[in-house]
C-alpha positions as CSV (number, residue, x, y, z in Angstrom):
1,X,41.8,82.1,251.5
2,X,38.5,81.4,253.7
3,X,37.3,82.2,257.2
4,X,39.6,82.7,259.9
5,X,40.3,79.4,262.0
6,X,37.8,79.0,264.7
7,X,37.6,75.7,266.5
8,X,36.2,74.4,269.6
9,X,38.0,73.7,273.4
10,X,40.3,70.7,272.5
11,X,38.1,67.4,273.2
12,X,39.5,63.8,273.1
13,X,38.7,59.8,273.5
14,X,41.1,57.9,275.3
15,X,43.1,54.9,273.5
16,X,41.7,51.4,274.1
17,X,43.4,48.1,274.5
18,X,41.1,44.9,273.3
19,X,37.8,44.2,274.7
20,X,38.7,47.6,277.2
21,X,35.7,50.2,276.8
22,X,35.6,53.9,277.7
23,X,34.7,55.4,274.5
24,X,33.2,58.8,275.6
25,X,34.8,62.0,274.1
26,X,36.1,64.2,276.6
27,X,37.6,67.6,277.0
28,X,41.0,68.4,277.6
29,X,44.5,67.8,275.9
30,X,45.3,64.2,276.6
31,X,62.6,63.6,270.4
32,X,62.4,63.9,266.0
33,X,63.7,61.6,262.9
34,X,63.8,62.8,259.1
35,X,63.5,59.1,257.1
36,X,61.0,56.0,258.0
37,X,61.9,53.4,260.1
38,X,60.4,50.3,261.1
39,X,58.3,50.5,264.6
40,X,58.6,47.0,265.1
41,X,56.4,44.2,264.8
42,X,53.6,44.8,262.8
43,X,51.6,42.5,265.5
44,X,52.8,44.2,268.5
45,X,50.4,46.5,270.4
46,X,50.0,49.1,269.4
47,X,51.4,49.0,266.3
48,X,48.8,46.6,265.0
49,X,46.2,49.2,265.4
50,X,47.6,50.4,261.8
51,X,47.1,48.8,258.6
52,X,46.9,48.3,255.1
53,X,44.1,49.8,253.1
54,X,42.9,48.3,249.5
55,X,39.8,49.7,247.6
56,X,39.0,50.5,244.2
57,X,37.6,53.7,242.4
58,X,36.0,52.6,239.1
59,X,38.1,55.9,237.2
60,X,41.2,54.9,238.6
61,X,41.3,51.5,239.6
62,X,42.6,49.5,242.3
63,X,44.9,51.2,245.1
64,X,46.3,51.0,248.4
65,X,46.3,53.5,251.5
66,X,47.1,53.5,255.3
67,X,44.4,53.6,258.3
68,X,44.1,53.4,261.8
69,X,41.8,51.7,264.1
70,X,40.9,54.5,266.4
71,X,38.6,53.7,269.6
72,X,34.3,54.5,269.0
73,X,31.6,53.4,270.2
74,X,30.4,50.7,267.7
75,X,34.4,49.8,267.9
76,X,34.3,49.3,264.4
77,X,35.8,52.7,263.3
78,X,39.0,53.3,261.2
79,X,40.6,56.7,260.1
80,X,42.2,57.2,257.0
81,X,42.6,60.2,254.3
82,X,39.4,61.3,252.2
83,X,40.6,60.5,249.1
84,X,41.1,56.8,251.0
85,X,37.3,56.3,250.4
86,X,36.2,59.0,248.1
87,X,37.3,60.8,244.9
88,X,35.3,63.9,244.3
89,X,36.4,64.0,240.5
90,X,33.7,61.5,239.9
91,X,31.3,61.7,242.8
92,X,31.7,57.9,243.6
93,X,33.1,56.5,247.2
94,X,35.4,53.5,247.1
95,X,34.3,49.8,246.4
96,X,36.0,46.4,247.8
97,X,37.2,48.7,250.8
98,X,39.5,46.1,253.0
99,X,41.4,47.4,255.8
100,X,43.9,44.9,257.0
101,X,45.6,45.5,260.8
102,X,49.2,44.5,261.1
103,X,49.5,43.9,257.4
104,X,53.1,42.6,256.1
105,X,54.0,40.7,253.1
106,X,50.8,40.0,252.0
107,X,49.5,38.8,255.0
108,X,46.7,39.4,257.1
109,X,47.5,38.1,261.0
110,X,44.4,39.9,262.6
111,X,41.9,39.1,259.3
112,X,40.5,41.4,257.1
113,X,37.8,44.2,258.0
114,X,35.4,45.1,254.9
115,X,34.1,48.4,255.1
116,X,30.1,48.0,255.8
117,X,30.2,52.2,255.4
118,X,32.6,54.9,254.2
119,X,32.1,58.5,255.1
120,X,34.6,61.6,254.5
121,X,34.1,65.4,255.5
122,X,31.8,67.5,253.8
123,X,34.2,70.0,252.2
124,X,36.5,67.2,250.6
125,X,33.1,65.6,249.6
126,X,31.9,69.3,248.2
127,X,35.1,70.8,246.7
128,X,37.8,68.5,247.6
129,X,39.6,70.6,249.8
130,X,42.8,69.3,251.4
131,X,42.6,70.9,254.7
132,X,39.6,68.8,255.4
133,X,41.4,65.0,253.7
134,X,40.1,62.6,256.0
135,X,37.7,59.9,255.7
136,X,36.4,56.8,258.2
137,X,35.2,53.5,257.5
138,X,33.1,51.5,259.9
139,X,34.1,47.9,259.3
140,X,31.7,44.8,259.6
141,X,32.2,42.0,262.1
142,X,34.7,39.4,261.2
143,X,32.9,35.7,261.0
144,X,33.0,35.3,264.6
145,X,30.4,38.3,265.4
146,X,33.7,40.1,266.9
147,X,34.5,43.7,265.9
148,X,37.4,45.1,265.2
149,X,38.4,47.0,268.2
150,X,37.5,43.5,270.6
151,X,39.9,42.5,268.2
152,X,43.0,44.6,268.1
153,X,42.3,47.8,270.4
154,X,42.0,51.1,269.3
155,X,44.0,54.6,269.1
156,X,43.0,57.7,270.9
157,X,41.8,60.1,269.2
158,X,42.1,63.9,269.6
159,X,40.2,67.3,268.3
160,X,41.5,71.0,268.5
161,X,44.5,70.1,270.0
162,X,47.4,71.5,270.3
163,X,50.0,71.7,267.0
164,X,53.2,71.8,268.5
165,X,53.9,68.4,269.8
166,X,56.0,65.6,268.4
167,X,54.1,63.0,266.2
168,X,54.9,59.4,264.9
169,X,53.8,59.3,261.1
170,X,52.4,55.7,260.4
171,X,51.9,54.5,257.0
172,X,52.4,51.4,254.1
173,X,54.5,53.5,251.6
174,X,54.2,51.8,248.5
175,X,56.0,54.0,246.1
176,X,60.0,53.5,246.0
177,X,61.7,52.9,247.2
178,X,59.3,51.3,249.6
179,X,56.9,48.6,248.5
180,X,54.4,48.7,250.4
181,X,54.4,45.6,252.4
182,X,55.6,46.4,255.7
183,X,54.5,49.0,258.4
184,X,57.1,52.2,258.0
185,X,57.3,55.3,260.4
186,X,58.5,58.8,260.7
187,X,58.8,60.8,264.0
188,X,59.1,64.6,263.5
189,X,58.4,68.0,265.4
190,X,55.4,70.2,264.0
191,X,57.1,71.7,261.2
192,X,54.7,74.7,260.6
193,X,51.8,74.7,258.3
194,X,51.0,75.2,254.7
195,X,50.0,78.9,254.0
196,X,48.4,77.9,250.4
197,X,45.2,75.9,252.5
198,X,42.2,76.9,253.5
199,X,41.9,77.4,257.4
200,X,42.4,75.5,259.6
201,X,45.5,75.0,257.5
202,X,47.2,71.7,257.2
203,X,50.3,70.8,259.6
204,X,54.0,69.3,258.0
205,X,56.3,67.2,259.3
206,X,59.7,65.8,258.2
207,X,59.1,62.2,256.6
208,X,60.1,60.7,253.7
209,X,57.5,58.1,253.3
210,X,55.6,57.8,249.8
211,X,52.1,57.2,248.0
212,X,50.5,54.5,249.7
213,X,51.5,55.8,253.2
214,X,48.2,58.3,252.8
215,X,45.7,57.7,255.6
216,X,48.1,56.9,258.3
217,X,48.1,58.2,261.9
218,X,49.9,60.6,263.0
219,X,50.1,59.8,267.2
220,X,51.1,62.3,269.8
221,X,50.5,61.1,273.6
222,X,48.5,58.1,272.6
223,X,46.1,60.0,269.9
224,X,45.4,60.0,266.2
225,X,45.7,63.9,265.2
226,X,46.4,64.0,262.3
227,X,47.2,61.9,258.8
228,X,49.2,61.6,255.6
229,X,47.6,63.8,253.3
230,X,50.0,64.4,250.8
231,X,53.4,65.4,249.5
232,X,54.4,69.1,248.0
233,X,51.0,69.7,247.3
234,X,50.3,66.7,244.9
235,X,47.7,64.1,246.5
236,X,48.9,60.4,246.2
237,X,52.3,61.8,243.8
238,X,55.5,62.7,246.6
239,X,58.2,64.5,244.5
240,X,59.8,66.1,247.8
241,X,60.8,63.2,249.7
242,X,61.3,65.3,252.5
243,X,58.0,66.7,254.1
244,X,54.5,65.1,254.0
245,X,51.6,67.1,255.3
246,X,48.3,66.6,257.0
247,X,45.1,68.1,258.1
248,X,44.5,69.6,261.3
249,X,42.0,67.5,263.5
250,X,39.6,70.7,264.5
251,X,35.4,70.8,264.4
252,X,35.4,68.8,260.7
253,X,37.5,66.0,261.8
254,X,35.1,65.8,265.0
255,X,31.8,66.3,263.6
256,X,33.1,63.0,261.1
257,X,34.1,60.8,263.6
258,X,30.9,61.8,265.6
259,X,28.9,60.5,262.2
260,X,31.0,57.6,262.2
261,X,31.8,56.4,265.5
262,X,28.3,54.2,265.9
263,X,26.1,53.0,268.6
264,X,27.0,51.1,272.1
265,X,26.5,46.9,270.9
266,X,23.9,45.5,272.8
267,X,24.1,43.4,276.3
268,X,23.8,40.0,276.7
269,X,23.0,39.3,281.0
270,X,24.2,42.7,281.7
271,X,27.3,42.7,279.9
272,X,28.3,44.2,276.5
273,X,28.5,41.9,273.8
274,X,31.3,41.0,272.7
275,X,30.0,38.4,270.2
276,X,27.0,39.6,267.8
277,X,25.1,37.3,266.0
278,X,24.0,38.2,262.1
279,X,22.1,36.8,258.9
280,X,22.1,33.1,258.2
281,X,23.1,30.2,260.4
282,X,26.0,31.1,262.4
283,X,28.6,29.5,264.7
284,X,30.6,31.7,267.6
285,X,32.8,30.8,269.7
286,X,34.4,32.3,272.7
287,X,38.0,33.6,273.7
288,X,39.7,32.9,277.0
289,X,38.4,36.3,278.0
290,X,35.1,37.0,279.8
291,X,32.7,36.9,276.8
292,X,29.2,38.1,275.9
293,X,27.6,36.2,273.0
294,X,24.2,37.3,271.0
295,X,23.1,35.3,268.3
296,X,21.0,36.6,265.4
297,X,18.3,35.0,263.2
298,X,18.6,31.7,262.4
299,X,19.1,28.3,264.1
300,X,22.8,29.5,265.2
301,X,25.3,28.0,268.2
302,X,27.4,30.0,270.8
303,X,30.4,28.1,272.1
304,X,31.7,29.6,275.1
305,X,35.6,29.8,276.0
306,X,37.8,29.3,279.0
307,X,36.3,32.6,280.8
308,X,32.9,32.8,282.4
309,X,30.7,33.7,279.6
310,X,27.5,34.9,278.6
311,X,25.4,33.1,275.8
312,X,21.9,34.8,274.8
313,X,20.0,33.1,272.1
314,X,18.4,34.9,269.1
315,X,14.8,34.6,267.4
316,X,15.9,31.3,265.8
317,X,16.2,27.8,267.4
318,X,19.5,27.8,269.1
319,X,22.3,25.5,270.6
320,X,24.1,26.8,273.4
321,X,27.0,25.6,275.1
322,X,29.1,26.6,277.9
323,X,32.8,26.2,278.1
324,X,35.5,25.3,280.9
325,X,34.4,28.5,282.9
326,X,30.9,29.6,284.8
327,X,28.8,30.3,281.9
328,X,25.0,31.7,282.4
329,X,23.3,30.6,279.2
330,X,19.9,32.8,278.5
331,X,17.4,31.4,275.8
332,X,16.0,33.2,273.2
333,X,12.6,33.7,271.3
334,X,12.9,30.3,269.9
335,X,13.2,27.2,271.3
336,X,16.7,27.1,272.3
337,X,18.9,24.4,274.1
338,X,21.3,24.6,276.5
339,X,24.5,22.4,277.3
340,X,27.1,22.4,280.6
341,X,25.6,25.8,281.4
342,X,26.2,26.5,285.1
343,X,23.1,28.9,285.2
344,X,20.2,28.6,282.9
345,X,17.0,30.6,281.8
346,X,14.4,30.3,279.8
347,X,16.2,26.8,278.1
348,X,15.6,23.5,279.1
């Protein structure tokens, strides 16, 4: 069956509201229903922090899948199953990878997040091997230069912890007699594990959900520790409507969402940007929040909002106006302008 389990001290990274920060891993350890349920509004916090996945695989064709945004340090990071974003039967990972927060009945209240990257562990990658199903996706920007988790927040997330805990299964069940177009969840006790997987061997819980609920979170005290791998041993096809299983969050899981979890955005006047600037001529505008805004290339404009805001030009010639708040406006290699700016430097 494989080496014996071995896995490091149980490590974790805190849950994130939007816009809060603390994204460093950290060591430590951070009731039960049979059928899904609805959790409530899919826009609620936190239950917008889970959504809809689309993609296609050019063998099989369009499909749907479950993620969760989960808190990293790009803040551009969503979980989901491996064979979410890759099939290993032909070697190709997904294409027109969308994962939609807070996704029902077609629509799309928080936007939709294009994967800029997929990733999945290296033994579901080498030899497809279930106790290792999980894949992440680092999401661009949405127009605005925001990212995802400045958007919506972001789950925990949790490694070698403990199995024996009560979990909340989220997913978008698609098969019936669900239809995919509403959040569903299950919450279940650790039910044991599969004996037919490879160590560390995947985890099963009572839930009834379907194909299409593959990739969601499973949550224990704030954290993503799991997913929805599969049913009776069949990936995407659930002929036991009774358990669904999922792999075990140890080193594989961690040294993934170490690959994945990106870089710290840059500062703009000492504060993290909140706003980032890309390719061709852009407009951002701020929240009511405190913002930071950093434009790119290009003759762009940063708006600010009703907070007291930061507004750093880029290598282009910029326009850049404060809002209702104290805004410090900060010019960049071009020749920038600046408009009701409380504090300026380096503009006019």
């Amino acid at each position: 069956m494989g080496r014996a389990e071995h896995q490091s001290p149980p490590t974790f990274v805190a849950p994130s509201p939007p816009g809060g920060g603390g994204s460093a891993l950290r060591r430590g350890t951070g009731g039960a229903s049979a059928s899904a349920f609805s959790p409530g509004s899919e826009r609620s916090f936190p239950n917008r922090l889970h959504g809809r996945v689309f993609g296609t695989y050019s063998a099989l064709g369009d499909f749907s899948c479950s993620g969760t945004a989960v808190n990293s340090l790009g803040r551009s990071l969503v979980i989901t199953a491996g064979h979410c974003v890759f099939d290993p039967q032909t070697g190709e990972f997904a294409t027109n990878w969308i994962f939609v927060p807070g996704y029902r009945d077609g629509r799309a209240p928080f936007g939709r997040w294009r994967a800029r990257s997929l990733r999945a562990s290296a033994p579901w990658v080498r030899a497809e091997n279930i106790s290792f199903d999980v894949g992440a996706a680092t999401v661009r920007r949405n127009r605005n230069g925001r990212a995802l988790q400045d958007v919506i927040g972001g789950r925990g997330i949790g490694f070698g912890q403990a199995r024996d805990r009560l979990y909340t299964s989220y997913g978008y069940p698609a098969e019936l007699p669900f239809d995919g177009e509403r959040l569903e969840a299950c919450r279940s006790p650790y039910r044991g594990d599969d004996p037919d997987t490879d160590p560390p061997r995947t985890m099963r819980i009572t839930c009834d959900m379907t194909g299409g609920s593959s990739g969601g979170g499973w949550v224990s005290d704030g954290m993503v520790l799991s997913l929805n791998s599969y049913c009776t041993g069949l990936v995407l096809v659930c002929l036991d409507n009774t358990s669904m299983y999922g792999p075990y969050f140890g080193d594989g899981a961690k040294d993934l969402y170490l690959r994945s979890r990106g870089s710290l955005p840059p500062r703009c006047a000492g504060r993290r940007v909140t706003h980032l600037g890309g390719r061709g001529v852009q407009r951002l505008t701020g929240t009511k929040s405190a913002d930071s805004i950093r434009l790119g290339p290009g003759g762009d404009s940063a708006r600010g909002g009703r907070g007291s805001d930061r507004l750093c030009g880029g290598p282009g010639r910029d326009r850049l106006r404060g809002g209702p708040g104290f805004d410090i406006c900060i010019g960049g290699p071009g020749r920038d302008v600046a408009l009701a700016c409380e504090r300026r430097r380096g503009v006019p």
